[in-house]
C-alpha angles and dihedrals in degrees: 000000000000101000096138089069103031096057099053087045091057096048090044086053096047086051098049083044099056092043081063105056092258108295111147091200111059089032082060088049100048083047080060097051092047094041082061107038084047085052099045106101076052084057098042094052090047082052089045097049088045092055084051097049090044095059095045085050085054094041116104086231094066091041092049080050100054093045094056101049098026094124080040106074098170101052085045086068094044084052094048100045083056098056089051087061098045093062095028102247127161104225086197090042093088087054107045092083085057094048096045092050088064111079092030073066102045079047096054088054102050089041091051083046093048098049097047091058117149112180132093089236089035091052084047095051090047102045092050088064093049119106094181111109088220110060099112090070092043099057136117088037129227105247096178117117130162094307101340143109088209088196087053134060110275123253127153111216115210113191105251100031113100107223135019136278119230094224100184097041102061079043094056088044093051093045096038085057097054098038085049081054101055085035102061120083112252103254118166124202123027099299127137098261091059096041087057090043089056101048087042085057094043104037104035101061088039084056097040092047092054090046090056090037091054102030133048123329079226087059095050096043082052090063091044094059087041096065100034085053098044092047090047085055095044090042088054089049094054101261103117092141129354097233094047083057094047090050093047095062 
């Protein structure tokens, strides 16, 4: 499994969370902060292989391309992987931030999982990975946070509606959405590119918010700060919105 990186997170997590003053919450949502910052230079190349794919999707080269082989579509590709390497563009780079984001996030779970344990056998399991001298005093941890049980699925309850509002995962669709947005490479027309932009756009948020909606409120408050995190770093290099970058140029 992914032990080599689950242990080290939950200990990461335990120490942030004794620091303060043992509040799971906020300990998951500075994690989140350093995940990111740790995983910038990784940002800052996908934003830099998406600037460069923008401007070779506006050049007259690529359009001339596309015109000649448009009822070709092999050869389409053959053209287009030339031109990649012509301008020395990573075709993957805009991707490896996501990749890599998804076992930090298979990780988090089973960390989250793994320090709200509640169980006799489960307290056991957990204490024998930590490395901190203290544990014994840490453990069973506080899940509370705001509204949330962080070790159970989210729901705001509001006396006279009958059932409850998953909160945070309306939060982690919304901010999906507009994260999946800056995120996607400016491509006019039908072609492949944008087809794939606009399912990304549609169908991540809509998966991100079921996971949050069916697994751990910690988990969901993970993806939140995510989001929040990554915009304000795209924001800061200049991507607020794609269209607002293609116009620019």
């Amino acid at each position: 499994m992914l032990e080599f990186i689950i242990v080290p997170f939950t200990n990461v997590l335990l120490f942030i969370y004794n620091l303060l003053g043992q509040n799971f919450g906020l300990a998951i949502i500075v994690f989140t902060i350093l995940v990111r910052l740790a995983t910038y230079p990784l940002t800052a190349q996908q934003n830099k292989s998406m600037r460069a794919q923008q401007q070779m999707q506006s050049s007259k080269k690529w359009q001339d391309i596309q015109k000649k082989y448009k009822d070709d579509r092999e050869k389409l590709a053959q053209e287009q992987m030339k031109l990649f390497q012509e301008l020395g563009i990573n075709p993957l780079g805009s991707c490896l931030p996501t990749l890599i984001q998804f076992p930090i996030i298979i990780a988090l779970y089973w960390s989250i999982t793994r320090a709200l344990a509640s169980t006799p056998i489960e307290l056991l399991n957990f204490a024998r990975g930590i490395s901190l001298p203290n544990v014994a005093d840490l453990i069973p941890l506080n899940s509370s946070f705001l509204w949330m049980d962080l070790g159970q699925p989210e729901r705001l309850f509001i006396p006279g509606v009958p059932w409850g509002i998953p909160v945070l995962a309306i939060l982690v669709m919304v901010t999906s959405y507009l994260q999946t947005k800056m995120m996607s490479p400016a491509s006019g027309g039908n072609d492949q590119a944008a087809a794939m932009s606009r399912s990304m756009t549609l169908y991540m948020p809509l998966l991100m918010g079921y996971i949050s909606y069916i697994y751990s409120a910690g988990l969901a408050l993970y993806f939140v700060t995510g989001n929040i995190v990554s915009m304000l770093q795209y924001g800061l290099m200049g991507r607020f919105t794609p269209d607002s970058q293609s116009n620019s140029k």
